[in-house]
C-alpha positions in Angstrom: 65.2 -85.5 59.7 68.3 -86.7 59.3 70.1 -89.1 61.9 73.8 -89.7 62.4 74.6 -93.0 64.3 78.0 -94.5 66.0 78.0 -98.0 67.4 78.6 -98.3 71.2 78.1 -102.0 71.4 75.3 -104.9 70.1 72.6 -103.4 71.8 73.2 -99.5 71.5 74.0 -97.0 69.4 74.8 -93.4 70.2 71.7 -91.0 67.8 72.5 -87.5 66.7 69.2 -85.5 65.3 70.2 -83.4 61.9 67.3 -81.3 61.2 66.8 -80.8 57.6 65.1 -77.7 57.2 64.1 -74.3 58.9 60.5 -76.7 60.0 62.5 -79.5 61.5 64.5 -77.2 63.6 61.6 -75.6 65.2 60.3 -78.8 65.9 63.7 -79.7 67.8 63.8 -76.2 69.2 60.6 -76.1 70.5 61.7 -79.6 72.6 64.2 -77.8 73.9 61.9 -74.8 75.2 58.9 -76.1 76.5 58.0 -79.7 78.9 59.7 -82.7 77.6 57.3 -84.2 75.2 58.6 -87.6 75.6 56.0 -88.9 73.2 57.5 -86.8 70.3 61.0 -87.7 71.5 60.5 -91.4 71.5 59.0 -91.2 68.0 62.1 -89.6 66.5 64.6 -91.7 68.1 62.2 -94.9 67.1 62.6 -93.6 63.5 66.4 -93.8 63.9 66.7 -96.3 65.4 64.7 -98.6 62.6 66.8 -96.8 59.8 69.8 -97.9 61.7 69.0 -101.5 62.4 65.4 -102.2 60.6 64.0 -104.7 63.4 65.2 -102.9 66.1 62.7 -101.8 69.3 63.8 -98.7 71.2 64.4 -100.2 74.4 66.2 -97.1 76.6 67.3 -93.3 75.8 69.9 -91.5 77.5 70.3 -88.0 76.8 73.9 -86.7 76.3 73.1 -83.4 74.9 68.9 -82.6 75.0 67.5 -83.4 72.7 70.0 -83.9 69.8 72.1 -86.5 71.4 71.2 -89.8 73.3 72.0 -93.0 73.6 69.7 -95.4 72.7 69.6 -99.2 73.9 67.3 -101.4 71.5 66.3 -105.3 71.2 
């Protein structure tokens, strides 16, 4: 997975999920279709977040387009 980031301010950052490959998309997809798996959601956006800012704790995520798009507050 591939993640694309834009700064909103010290603590946040705005997270867009790039799927890589036909598997990766599913996984997304299948987000989209069934219950909110927060779980799975939290993991991927942890992920991001550490690649984006290695120490960083997901703290909050605000979806601005499920489940590609959020924005995501972190300590």
């Amino acid at each position: 997975m591939k993640y694309h980031y834009q700064y909103v301010s010290p603590t946040s950052v705005r997270i867009e999920l790039i799927p890589e490959n036909s598997r990766e998309t599913e996984q997304v997809n299948a987000l989209t279709d069934l219950q909110i798996d927060h779980q799975k959601l939290s993991t991927l956006y942890q992920k991001g977040i550490q690649q984006y800012k290695a120490n960083a704790l997901l703290t909050k995520i605000r979806f601005m387009n499920f489940p590609k798009v959020a924005l995501c507050s972190h300590s």
